[in-house]
Every structure is written in C-alpha cells, then in structure tokens.
C-alpha positions as CSV (number, residue, x, y, z in Angstrom):
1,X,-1.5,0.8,28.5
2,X,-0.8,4.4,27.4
3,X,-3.2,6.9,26.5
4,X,-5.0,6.6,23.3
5,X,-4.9,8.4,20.2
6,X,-7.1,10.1,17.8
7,X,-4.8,11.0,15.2
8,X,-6.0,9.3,11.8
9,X,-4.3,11.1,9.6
10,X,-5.2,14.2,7.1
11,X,-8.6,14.9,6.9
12,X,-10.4,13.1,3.9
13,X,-12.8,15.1,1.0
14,X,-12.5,16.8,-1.5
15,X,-11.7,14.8,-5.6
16,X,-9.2,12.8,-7.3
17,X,-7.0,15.5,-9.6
18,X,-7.7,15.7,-12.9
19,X,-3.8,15.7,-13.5
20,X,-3.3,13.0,-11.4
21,X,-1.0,11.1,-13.7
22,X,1.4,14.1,-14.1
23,X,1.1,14.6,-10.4
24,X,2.4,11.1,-9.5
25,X,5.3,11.3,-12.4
26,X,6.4,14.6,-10.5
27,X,6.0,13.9,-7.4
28,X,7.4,10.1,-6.6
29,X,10.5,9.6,-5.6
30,X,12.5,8.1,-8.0
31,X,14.0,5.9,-5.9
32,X,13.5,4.1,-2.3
33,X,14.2,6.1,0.5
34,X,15.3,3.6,3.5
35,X,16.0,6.0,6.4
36,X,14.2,4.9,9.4
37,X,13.5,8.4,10.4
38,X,11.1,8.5,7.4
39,X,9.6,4.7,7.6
40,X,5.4,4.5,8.1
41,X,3.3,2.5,10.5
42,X,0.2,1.3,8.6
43,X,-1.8,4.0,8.7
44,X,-0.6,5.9,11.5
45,X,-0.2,9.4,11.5
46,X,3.6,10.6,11.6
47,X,3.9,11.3,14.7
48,X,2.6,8.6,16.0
49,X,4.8,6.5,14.1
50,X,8.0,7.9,15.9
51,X,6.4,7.0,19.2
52,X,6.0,3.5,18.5
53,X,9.5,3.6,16.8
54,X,11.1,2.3,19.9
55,X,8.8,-1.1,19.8
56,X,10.0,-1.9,15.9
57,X,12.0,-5.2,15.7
58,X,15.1,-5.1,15.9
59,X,15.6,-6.9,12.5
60,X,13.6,-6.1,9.6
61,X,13.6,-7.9,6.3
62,X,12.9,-5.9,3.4
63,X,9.7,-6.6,1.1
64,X,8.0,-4.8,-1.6
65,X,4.9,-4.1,-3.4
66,X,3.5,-3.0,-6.6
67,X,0.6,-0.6,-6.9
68,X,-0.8,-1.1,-9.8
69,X,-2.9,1.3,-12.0
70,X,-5.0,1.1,-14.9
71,X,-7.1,3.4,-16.9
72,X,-10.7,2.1,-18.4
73,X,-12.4,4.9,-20.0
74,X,-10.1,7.9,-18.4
75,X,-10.7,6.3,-14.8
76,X,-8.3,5.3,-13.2
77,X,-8.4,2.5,-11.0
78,X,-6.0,0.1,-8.6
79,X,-5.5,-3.6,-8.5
80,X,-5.9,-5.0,-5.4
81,X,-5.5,-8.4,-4.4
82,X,-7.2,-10.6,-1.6
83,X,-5.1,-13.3,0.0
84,X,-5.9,-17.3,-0.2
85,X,-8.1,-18.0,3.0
86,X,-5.3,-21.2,3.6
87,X,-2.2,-19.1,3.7
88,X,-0.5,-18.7,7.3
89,X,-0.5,-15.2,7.8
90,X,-2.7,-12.6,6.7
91,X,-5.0,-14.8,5.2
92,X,-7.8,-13.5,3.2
93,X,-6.5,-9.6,3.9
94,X,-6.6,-7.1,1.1
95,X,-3.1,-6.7,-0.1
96,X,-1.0,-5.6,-3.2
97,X,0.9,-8.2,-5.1
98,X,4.4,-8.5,-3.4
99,X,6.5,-9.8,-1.1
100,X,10.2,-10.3,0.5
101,X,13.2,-10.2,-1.4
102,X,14.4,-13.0,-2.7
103,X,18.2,-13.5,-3.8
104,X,17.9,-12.9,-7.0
105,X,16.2,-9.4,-6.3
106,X,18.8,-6.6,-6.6
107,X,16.5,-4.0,-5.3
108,X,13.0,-2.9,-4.5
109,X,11.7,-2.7,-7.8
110,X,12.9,-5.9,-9.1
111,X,11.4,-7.6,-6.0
112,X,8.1,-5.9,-6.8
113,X,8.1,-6.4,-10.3
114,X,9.0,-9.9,-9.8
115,X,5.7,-10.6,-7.2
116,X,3.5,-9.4,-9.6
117,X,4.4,-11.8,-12.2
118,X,4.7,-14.8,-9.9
119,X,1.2,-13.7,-7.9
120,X,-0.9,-12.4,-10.6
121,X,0.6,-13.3,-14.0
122,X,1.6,-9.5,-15.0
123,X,4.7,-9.2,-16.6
124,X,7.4,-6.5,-16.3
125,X,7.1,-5.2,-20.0
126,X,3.3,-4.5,-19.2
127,X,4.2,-1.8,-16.1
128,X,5.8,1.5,-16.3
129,X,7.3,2.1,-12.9
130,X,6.5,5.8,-11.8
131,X,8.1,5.8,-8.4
132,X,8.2,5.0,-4.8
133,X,6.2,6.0,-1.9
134,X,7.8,5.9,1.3
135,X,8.4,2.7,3.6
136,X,6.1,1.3,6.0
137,X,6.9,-0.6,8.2
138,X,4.4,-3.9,9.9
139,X,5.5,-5.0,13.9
140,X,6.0,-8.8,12.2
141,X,9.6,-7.3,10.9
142,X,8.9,-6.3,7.5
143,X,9.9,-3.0,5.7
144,X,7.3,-2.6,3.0
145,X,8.3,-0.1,0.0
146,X,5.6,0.6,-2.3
147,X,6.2,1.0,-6.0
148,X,3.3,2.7,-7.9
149,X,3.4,1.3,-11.9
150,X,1.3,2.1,-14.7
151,X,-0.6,-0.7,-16.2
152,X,0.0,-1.1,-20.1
153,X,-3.0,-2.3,-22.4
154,X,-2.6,-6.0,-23.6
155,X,-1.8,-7.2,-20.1
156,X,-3.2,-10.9,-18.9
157,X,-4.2,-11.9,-15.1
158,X,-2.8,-15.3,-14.4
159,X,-3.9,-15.6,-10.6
160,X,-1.4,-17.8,-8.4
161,X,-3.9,-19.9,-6.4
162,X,-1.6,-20.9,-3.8
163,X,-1.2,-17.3,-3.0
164,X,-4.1,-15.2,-4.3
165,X,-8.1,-15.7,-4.1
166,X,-9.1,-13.0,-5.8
167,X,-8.0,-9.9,-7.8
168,X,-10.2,-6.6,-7.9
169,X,-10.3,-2.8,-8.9
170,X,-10.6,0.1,-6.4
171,X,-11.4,3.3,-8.0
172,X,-8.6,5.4,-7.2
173,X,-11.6,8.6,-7.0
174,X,-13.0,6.1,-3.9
175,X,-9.7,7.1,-1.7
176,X,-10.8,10.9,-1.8
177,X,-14.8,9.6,-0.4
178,X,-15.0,10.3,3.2
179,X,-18.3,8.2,3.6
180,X,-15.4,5.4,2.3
181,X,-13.5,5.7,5.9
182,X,-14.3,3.9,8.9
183,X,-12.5,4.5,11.9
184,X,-11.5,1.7,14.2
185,X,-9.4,1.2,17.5
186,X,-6.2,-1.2,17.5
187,X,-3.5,-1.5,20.2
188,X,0.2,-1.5,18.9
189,X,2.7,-2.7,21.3
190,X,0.2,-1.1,24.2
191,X,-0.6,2.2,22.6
192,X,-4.0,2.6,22.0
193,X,-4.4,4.2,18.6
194,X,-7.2,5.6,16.0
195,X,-6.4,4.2,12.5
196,X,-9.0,4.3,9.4
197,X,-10.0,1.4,7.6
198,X,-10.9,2.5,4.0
199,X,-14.6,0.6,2.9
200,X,-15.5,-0.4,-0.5
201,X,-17.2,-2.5,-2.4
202,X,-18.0,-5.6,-0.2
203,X,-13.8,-5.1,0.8
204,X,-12.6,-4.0,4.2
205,X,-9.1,-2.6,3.4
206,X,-7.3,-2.2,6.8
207,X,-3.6,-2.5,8.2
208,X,-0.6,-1.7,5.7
209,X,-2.7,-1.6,2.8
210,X,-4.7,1.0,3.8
211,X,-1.5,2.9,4.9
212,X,0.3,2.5,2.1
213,X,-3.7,4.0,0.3
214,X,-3.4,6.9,2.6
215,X,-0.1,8.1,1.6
216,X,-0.6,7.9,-1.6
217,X,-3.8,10.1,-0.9
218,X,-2.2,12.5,0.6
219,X,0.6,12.5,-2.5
220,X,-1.6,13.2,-4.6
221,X,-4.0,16.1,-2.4
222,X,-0.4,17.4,-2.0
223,X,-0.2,16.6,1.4
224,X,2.9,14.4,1.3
C-alpha cells in the first residue's frame, strides 16, 4: 500500500460572500470542460488526483448533476438529496439529483436538467443554469459534471420514490464552518488518503458529493 496522505484540500474558515450570486455568474464556466488533465477525485486535493490518475477506468460514462440553489429570506441554501435505502448502489448516500446520460441528452446540461425533473419533480423553466464546475470523476467509471442552477419561486417537489428518500436544504454559509468538517481515512486503489467528510444536520455528506461541495467552496473563497 503506498504512503498516506494528509492533503484535504484548502483550509476551511472564514464566511459565505455577501456577493456570492455575482461571484458564481462570473466565475463558472460557461460550459463543461472535459479534459482529463483537469477531472476531480471526490474530494481529493489536485495533486493527489493526478496520482491516482493512472488507476481511473479505462472507460468512463458520462453523468451529470444539478446543484441546486434557493434563496429563503436572502439565505441561500442547496438541495440535496438522500438515496432510497433499496437502490443497488449508493444506497441511502447524500447526492444531487442526476444521473447518466441518456440518449436523448445532447449534453451535460440537458442530462442534468432532465434528472431533476424525473428525480425530484423540478422542472427546467423553474432553474436558471449559472454554470459548470469542473468534472469529478468516481473509480465505478463515471465522469460527474456538476451544473450549479438557480432555483425560481413557484417551484413544486415531486420526489421519485424509486429513486429518492428524502430531499433536504444545506445552508450554503455551512460549507465555510470548519467545526462542519470531519476528516476521515479511505484507501483508493491502495493509496491511503485524508479526505473530509462535511457534517450537518443529522447528514454525513462524504465521497463525490462532498467533492463536488468543496470545489464549489473554494469557487467561491476564490480559491478555484
């Protein structure tokens, strides 16, 4: 087994931005950026995503999520959702709504967009896409990108069952808490790493999710 790794990440503190709207607008990428020199292990830090480059599958389907925001009384919060305790794989993890491309999908947004509505009942006309954050990548062959949407008022939650147990909302402010963090010790393909696992609420958000948390994080504490 090789050495392990501390290396979590930035460091965590400080507040959410006051502009943090404007910040996102300016600071997304407009569209996906698919170059495997700039894909993201879960929460990994960078470099210790190129050492475990070598160990990605060879083929990787392509998936996407939405991150969805909402504002309730100038807070701004994220829909999460936790996964049906009967599903296969990944049951009853924290995720966002999303999924593989399906044939219909003629890119990542679409395929995002599409998830939410068949997961959680949301439809397109209630989300204003804001942009992408960059591609992670899970060792079970998926390439996540991450779409970050703006939640419109008059929007309904229609929960697919079969898929989803539970939806809930993470106060984007609880991503800059450092008393939120735990740090935990995972082996991927037999590198020992350090990885944080962001606590809130009763909800133990771990893996991709939490990856996906940090560099959006680090976006907006102008880190990226």
């Amino acid at each position: 087994m090789a050495a392990a790794s501390s290396a979590a990440g930035p460091a965590i503190g400080g507040e959410l931005p006051a502009n943090w709207q404007a910040l996102l607008r300016a600071r997304l990428a407009a569209e996906p950026d698919h170059a495997p020199e700039h894909w993201r292990l879960g929460g990994a830090a960078p470099e210790l995503t190129a050492a475990l480059r070598a160990s990605f599958p060879q083929r990787i389907q392509p998936a996407a999520v939405l991150l969805p925001l909402l504002e309730r009384d100038a807070e701004p919060y994220l829909l999460l959702t936790v996964r049906a305790s009967h599903l296969r794989h990944h049951a009853g993890q924290i995720s966002f709504p999303g999924g593989q491309f399906a044939a219909g999908d003629s890119d990542a947004r679409s395929a995002a967009l599409r998830e939410t509505q068949e997961e959680i009942g949301i439809a397109p006309a209630f989300i204003e896409s804001l942009g992408f954050l960059p591609d992670h990548v899970v060792l079970t062959g998926f390439r996540i990108t991450p779409l970050v949407g703006l939640l419109r008022p008059g929007f309904e939650l229609r929960l697919d069952r079969s898929e989803v147990a539970e939806v809930f909302e993470l106060p984007l402010r609880a991503l800059f808490d450092a008393a939120n963090y735990q740090e935990t010790r995972r082996t991927l393909r037999g590198i020992e790493v350090t990885l944080r696992d962001l606590n809130f609420g009763g909800y133990n958000i771990w893996g991709a999710t939490a990856g996906i948390l940090a560099a959006l994080r680090e976006l907006l504490a102008g880190a990226a």
